[in-house]
Residue, then its C-alpha position, 0 to 999 in steps of 0.5 A: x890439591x898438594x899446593x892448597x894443602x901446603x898454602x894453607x898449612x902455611x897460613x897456619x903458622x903464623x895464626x898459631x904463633x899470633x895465638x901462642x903470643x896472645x896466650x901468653x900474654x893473657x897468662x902473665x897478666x891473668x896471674x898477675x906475674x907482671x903488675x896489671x896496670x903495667x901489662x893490660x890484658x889482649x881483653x882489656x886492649x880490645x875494650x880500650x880500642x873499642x872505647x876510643x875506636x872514633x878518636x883513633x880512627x881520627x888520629x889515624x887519618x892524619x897518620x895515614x896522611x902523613x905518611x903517604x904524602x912523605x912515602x910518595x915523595x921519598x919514593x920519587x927522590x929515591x928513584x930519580x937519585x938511583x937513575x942519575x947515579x946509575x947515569x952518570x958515574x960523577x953523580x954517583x960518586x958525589x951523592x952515593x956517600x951523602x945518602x949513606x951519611x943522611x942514615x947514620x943521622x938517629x931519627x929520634x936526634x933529628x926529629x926534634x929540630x924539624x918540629x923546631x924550625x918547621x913547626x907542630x904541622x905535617x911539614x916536619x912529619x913529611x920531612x922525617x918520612x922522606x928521609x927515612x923512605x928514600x934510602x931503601x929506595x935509592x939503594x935498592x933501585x941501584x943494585x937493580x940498575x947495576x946487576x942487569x944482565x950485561x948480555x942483554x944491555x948487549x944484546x939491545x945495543x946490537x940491535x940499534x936500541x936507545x938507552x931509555x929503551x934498554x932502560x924501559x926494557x931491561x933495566x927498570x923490569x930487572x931492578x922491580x925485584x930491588x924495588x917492591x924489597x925496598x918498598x915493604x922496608x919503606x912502608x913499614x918505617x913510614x908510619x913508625x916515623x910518622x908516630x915518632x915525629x908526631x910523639x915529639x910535637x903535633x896537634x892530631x896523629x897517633x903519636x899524640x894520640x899515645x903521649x896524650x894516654x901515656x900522661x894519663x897512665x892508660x896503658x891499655x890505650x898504649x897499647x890499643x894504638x900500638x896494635x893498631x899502628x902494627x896493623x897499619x904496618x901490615x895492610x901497606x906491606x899486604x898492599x905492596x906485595x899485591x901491588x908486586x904481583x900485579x906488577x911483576x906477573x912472570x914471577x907468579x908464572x915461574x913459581x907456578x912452572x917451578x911446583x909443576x916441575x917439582x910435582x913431576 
C-alpha cells in the first residue's frame, strides 16, 4: 500500500507542474500581458490542432518515418563503432576523436548542405538523424564495455570462455544501462532533427508543416505542432523505458528487494 501511495504521489507532480504551466499560460494571454497573436491561448492551440488533426497526422507519418529509419540505423553505427573500438584499441584511437569532432558540427551549419547535395527527399533527413543519433550510442555502448567487472572478465577466462561469450554474457548485459540512457537522448534529438531538416527543405513532414504556418503567421498552428512534436518525444521516451524493462528485468527485481529491505 506504501509503494502504490508514494507512486501515485509521484505521478502527481509533474501532472500539477504540467497544470501549473497551462495556468499560467492561460492567464498571460487571457489578460493579454503578452500580445494574443503573439501567444495563443492552450484553448486556441487545441482548436488549431483539432482543425488540422488530419493534415498533421499526414505530416506526422512522414516525420515518424524519417526518424525511425535514421534512429535504427544510427543505433547499428553507434553500436558496431563502440564493439570495434572496444575491440581493438588502434580503432579506438583512429575513430574515438573523429566521433567526437562529427558533434561540434552545429546541426542547424550542416542541415542546409545535405538538403544541398541529396535533395528535398528523406535522404538528407535520414542523414542528419544518424548523425545526431550514433553519437550517444557509441559513446554510451563504450563506457558500458569499458567499466565491466574486470573480476568477472577473469573469472569467465578462467573458465575457458570465448571472447564473444564474455561479451554475450557480461560485457553486453553490463553496458545495457549506458545503452537505454543513450537511447532516451537518442530518440528525443531524433525527431527535433527530423523537423529541423525538413524546416530547411522538404515536401511532407512537420517541419514543413510549421514553415508553411509560420508564413501565414498561424501561430497557433505553431504551436499545436510544437506540442505535438513534445508528445511524440515523449511516447518514444515512455517506449524506450518499457522496452528497458522488459530487457533488463533484474533491475526491476532489485528495486523491488531494495523497498522490502527498507520497509523492514
Amino acid at each position: 500500500m506504501k509503494r502504490k501511495s508514494a507512486n501515485t504521489t509521484n505521478n502527481l507532480y509533474p501532472v500539477i507542474s504540467v497544470l501549473a504551466i497551462l495556468a499560467l499560460w492561460e492567464c498571460l494571454s487571457v489578460l493579454e500581458i503578452v500580445p494574443n497573436f503573439m501567444l495563443p491561448s492552450p484553448a486556441e492551440t487545441v482548436k488549431a490542432f483539432v482543425h488540422d488533426f488530419g493534415l498533421l497526422m499526414y505530416h506526422s507519418r512522414v516525420t515518424l518515418a524519417e526518424t525511425l529509419v535514421g534512429t535504427v540505423t544510427g543505433i547499428s553505427i553507434g553500436f558496431l563503432a563502440a564493439c570495434l573500438m572496444d575491440r581493438w584499441e588502434p580503432a579506438y584511437k583512429a575513430m574515438y576523436p573523429l566521433i567526437v569532432l562529427t558533434q561540434t558540427i552545429p546541426a542547424v551549419a550542416i542541415a542546409p548542405l545535405l538538403v544541398l547535395w541529396f535533395g528535398y527527399r528523406m535522404t538528407p533527413k535520414i542523414i542528419l538523424i544518424i548523425l545526431i543519433t550514433f553519437f550517444p550510442i557509441a559513446i554510451g555502448m563504450l563506457d558500458g564495455f569499458r567499466n565491466v567487472d574486470r573480476d568477472a572478465v577473469n573469472l569467465m577466462r578462467s573458465m575457458g570462455a570465448s571472447r564473444w561469450q564474455i561479451f554475450r554474457h557480461i560485457k553486453f548485459p553490463s553496458a545495457l544501462p549506458n545503452f537505454f540512457s543513450g537511447l532516451r537522448i537518442t530518440v528525443a534529438y531524433a525527431v527535433v532533427g527530423a523537423v529541423l531538416a525538413e524546416w530547411l527543405g522538404g515536401f511532407a513532414g512537420l517541419g514543413v508543416y510549421m514553415t508553411r504556418v509560420k508564413k501565414s503567421f498561424a501561430y497557433d498552428k505553431m504551436f499545436a505542432v510544437i506540442f505535438l512534436i513534445s508528445i511524440i518525444s515523449l511516447l518514444l521516451i515512455w517506449l524506450v523505458n518499457a522496452l528497458q524493462k522488459r530487457c533488463m528485468p533484474w533491475e526491476r527485481e532489485e528495486a523491488a528487494g531494495s523497498e522490502q529491505e527498507t520497509i523492514k
